[in-house]
Structure formats: C-alpha cells, structure tokens
C-alpha positions, -999 to +999 in steps of 0.1 A: -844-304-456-860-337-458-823-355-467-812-337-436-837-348-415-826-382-424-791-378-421-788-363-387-805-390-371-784-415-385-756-398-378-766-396-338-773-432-342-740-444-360-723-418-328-743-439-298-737-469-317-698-465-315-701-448-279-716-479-266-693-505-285-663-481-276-673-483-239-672-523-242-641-525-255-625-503-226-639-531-201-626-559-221-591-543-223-586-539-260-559-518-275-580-499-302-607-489-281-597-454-273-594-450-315-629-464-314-638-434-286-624-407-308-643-421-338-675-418-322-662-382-303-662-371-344-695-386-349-707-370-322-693-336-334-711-339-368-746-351-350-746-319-328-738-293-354-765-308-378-789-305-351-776-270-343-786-257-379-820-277-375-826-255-341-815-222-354-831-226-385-866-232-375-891-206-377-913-231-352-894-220-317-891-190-298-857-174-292-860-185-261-866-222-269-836-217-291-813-206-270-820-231-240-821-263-273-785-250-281-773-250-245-791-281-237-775-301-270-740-287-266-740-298-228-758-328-223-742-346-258-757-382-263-785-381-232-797-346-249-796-361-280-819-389-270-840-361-254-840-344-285-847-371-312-873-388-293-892-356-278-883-325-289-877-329-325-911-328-341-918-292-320-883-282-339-889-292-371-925-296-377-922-328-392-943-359-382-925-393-379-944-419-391-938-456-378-943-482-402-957-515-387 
C-alpha cells in the first residue's frame, strides 16, 4: 500500500503538471496543445481511479464519508484532488506525511 501511496500522488502531480502547461500552450496558440490536454485528461483518469481504491478501501471512513469522497473526487477532478491530497488524505489512509527539512 505504501508503493501506492506514492504513486498516486505523483500521478495527480504529473496530471496538474500537464493541465497547467497544456493550458499555456492554448494561449500561446500552439498546434499540439490539445494532444497535450488529452495527455493530462489520461493522467487524470489514472489519478482518480487510484484514489478511488484508496477511499473504498479504507477501513478508516464511514460509508457515509465514502460515498460523499467518491462523489466529491469524480466531480470536482484537479480542485478535489488538491482538496484531497493536502487535507483529506491522512483521515483516508491513516498515514502521516512527514516533511523533511
């Protein structure tokens, strides 16, 4: 679980990452950028599944909780994901991020 912990936040990084440089290149008019916005669409895709199996699996959360995390994730994309990683996430999966100065 502790790979997948890992992984699912560099995936949501990797998906903002191309979201924002996607968005730049739509101002700045260049051909490739909507290739560059599906890219990130996929990213995105694989984020919010990973962090559907973290939510559903997690003995931490009411069924309640659950239900609302699911909705919340599936509509609200990259903002909820923010949401999720910076303030929810522990609650879900118990596990204590330490910062390394």
């Amino acid at each position: 679980m502790n790979k997948l912990f890992h992984q699912t936040k560099q995936a949501f990084l990797f998906s903002l990452v191309f979201y924002i440089l996607s968005i730049l290149l739509f101002i700045l008019r260049v051909w490739f950028a909507p290739i560059l916005l599906s890219i990130s669409g996929l990213l995105s895709l694989v984020w919010v599944i990973m962090v559907l199996l973290e939510i559903i699996k997690s003995p931490r959360i009411s069924d309640l909780e659950r239900l609302l995390m699911v909705l919340f994730v599936i509509m609200g994309n990259i903002l909820a994901g923010i949401v999720y990683f910076y303030f929810l996430r522990e609650r879900v999966t118990g596990y204590k991020v330490i910062k390394k100065k």
